[in-house]
N, C-alpha and C positions, 0 to 999 in steps of 0.2 A: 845617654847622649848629652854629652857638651851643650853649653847655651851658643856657642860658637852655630853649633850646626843647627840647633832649633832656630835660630834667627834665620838661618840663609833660605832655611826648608820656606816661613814665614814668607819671607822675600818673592822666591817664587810662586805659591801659591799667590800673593798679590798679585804679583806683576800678571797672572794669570787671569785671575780674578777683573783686572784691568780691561785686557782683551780681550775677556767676557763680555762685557758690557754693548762691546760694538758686535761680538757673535750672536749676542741675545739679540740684540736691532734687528741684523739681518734675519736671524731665524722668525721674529713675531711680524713683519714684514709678510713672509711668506707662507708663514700660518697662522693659525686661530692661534692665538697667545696662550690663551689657560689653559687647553689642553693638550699643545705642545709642550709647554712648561711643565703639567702633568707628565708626559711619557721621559719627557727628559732626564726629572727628578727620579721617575722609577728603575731607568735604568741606570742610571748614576748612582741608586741604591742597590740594585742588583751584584753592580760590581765590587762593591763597596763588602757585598754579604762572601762573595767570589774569593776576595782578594783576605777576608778574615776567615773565611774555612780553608785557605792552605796555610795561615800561622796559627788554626786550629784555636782563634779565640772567640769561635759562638757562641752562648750558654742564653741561657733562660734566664729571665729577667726576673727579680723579685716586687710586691706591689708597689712598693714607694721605687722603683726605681721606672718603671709602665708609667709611673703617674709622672716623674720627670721629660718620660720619655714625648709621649702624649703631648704636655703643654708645649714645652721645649718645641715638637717639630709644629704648631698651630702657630706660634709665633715664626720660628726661624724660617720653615720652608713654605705653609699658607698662607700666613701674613706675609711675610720678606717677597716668595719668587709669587705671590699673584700679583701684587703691588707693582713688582718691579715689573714684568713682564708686560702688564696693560698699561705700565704709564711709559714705558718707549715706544708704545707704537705711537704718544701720544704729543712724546717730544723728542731731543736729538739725543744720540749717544754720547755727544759730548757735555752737554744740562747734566745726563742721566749720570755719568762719571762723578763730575762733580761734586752733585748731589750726595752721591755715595760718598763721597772723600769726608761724611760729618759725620760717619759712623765711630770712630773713633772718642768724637764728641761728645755723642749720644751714647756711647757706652760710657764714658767717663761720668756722664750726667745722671746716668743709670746706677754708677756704679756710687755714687755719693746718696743716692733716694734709698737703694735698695742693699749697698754693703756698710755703709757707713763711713764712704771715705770722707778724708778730711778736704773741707772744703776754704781756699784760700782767695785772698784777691787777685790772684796772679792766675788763678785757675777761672774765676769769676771773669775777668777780661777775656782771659781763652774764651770762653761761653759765647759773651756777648759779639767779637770779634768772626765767631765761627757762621754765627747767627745772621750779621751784617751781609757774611761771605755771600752764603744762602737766597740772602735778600737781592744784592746783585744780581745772582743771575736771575733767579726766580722771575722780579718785579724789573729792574734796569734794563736786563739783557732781553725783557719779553715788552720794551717800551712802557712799564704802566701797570699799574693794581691792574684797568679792564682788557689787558691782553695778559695776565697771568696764563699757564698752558697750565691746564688738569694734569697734565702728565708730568710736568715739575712737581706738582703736591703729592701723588701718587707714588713719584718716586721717592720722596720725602721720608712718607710712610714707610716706605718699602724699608729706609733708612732706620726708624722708630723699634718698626719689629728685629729686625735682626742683632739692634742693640739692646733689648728686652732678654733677646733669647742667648745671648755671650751673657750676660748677668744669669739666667737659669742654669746655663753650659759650668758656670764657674762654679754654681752652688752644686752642681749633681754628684749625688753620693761616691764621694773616694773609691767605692770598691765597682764605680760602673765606668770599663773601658773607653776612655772619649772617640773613639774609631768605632765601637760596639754602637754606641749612643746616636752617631753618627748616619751608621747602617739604616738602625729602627727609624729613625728620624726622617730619614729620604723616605724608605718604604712607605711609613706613614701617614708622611705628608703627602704623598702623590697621590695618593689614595682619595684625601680628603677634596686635592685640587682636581681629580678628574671627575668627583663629584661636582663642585662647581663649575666645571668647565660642561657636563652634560647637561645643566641649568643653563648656562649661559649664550653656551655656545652650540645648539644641535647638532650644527653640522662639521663639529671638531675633527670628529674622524676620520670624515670624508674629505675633511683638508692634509689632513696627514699622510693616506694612504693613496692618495690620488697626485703626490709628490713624486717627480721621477729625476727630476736633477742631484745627480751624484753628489754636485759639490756642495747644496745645502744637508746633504745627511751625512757628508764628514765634518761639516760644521757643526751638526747636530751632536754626532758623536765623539766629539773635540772639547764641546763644551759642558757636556754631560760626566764625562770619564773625567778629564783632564780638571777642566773649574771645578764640577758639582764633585761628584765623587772624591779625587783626591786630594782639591783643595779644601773642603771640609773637614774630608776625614782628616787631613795632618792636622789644619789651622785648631781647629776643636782638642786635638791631643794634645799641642802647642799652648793651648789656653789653661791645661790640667797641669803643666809642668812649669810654665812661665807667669800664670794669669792674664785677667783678660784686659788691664792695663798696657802693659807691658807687650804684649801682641797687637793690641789695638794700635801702636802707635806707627806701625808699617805700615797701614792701612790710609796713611798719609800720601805712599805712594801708588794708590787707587786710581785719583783720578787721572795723574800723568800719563800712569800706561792707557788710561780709556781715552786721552785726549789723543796722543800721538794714534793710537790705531781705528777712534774717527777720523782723523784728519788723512792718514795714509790709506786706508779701506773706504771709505765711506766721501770723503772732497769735501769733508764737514770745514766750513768758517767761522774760526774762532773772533769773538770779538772781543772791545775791549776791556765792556761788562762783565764779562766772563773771565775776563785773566785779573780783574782788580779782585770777580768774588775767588778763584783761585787761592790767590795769593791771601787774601784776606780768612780762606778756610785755613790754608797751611799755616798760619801766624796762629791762629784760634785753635788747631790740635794741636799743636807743639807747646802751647801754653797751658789748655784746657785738660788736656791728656796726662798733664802731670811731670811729661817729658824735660821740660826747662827745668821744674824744683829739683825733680832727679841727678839732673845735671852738675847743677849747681854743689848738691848736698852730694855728688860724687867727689866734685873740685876740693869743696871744702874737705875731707876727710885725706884726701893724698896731700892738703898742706900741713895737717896734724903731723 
């Protein structure tokens, strides 16, 4: 496959990914959050196992590759979707968007602690610039350090792990499927969250199965199939053939789709807070991400 088409595949899974954010809202809204987030991820794993036994790529895993599998899904889908799923019910989908848009960041930040990229001044302002963004809306847009929302930090987090786990995603053994990896990783992490959600939440179940409005369970199943399932699975293959640089820097346009599809599903109001930390994130991964050097050191080489 052309990088022509892995870019575009990218593209949509973001823009996907986007209006996730505001599906996720509505769906923790109307249920217990970790253990809807639990059934969500397992069937988005389900499908995931569905759609790789008709290209007939199952197999059994070897140890070091269980032990990728393992941590990989503790960060990516118990850290990343507990994270994210309790700190929307705690703030807007528009915060929560945003918020998201520094994954990029935090992989790139990750990816200098943990692969040895080379770290520049031009990357260093990215960092800090991305940071400031953050801080807007966090701190500015919530009036003040003493109205900070728990569900801004939370989503933060949510940010932390999922860039931890594209740095594990990138290191996993060449001979394991990123779609295979993918599979395990849903399955196993839903597993672990509907343990915590049976902790948390008692009466999880009974919020789920006492659900009879059609149209939050084609939300359910929209964002499960559609985000979890096939955006994973391609974005994770995408990270084995392009790296997770190089991917990561689409992820730039995260929060746009999750602002337009608060603002058109949800009546969310943007402020002005929010569009300076915006803007201030977009400047911070286009710098931080590597993307501007890229650019530049492409420019130069076609003037050779």
């Amino acid at each position: 496959m052309g990088k022509v088409k892995i870019y575009l595949i990218i593209f949509l899974v973001v823009a996907a990914w986007g209006f996730n954010v505001t599906a996720t809202k509505i769906l923790v809204t109307n249920f217990t959050p970790v253990t809807m987030t639990a059934a969500r991820i397992f069937v988005a794993g389900v499908f995931v196992f569905i759609f790789l036994a008709l290209m007939k790529r199952i197999r059994r895993l070897t140890k070091r590759e269980w032990r990728t599998v393992i941590i990989a899904s503790l960060f990516s889908v118990v850290g990343h979707q507990y994270f994210l799923s309790v700190g929307l019910t705690e703030t807007t989908a528009s915060n929560g968007g945003m918020i998201l848009g520094t994954v990029p960041l935090m992989t790139a930040i990750m990816a200098v602690i943990f692969l040895g990229d080379r770290l520049t001044l031009v990357r260093v302002v990215g960092f800090l610039l991305g940071l400031i963004g953050v801080s807007f809306i966090v701190i500015v847009g919530n009036e003040g350090l003493s109205e900070v929302s728990i569900g801004d930090i939370h989503v933060f987090l949510s940010v932390l792990a999922q860039a931890i786990s594209f740095i594990i995603i990138a290191k996993a053994s060449p001979t394991l499927d990123p779609r295979l990896l993918t599979g395990y990783m849903l399955i196993i992490g839903s597993i672990g969250l509907f343990g915590i959600g049976l902790f948390l939440e008692p009466n999880g179940l009974d919020s789920l199965l006492g659900q009879s409005n059609i149209g939050i369970w084609a939300i359910f199943l929209a964002s499960a199939v559609i985000a979890t399932a096939l955006g994973h699975m391609f974005y994770n293959d995408s990270i084995g053939k392009v790296g997770p640089a190089a991917t990561a820097i689409f992820l730039n346009l995260n929060p746009f789709f999750a602002l337009i599809s608060a603002v058109l599903f949800l009546d969310e109001v943007i402020g002005i807070a929010q569009v300076l930390g915006f803007i201030l994130i977009l400047a911070g991964v286009f710098l931080g991400s590597g993307a501007y050097e890229e650019i530049r050191r492409k420019r130069r080489l076609k003037q050779v």
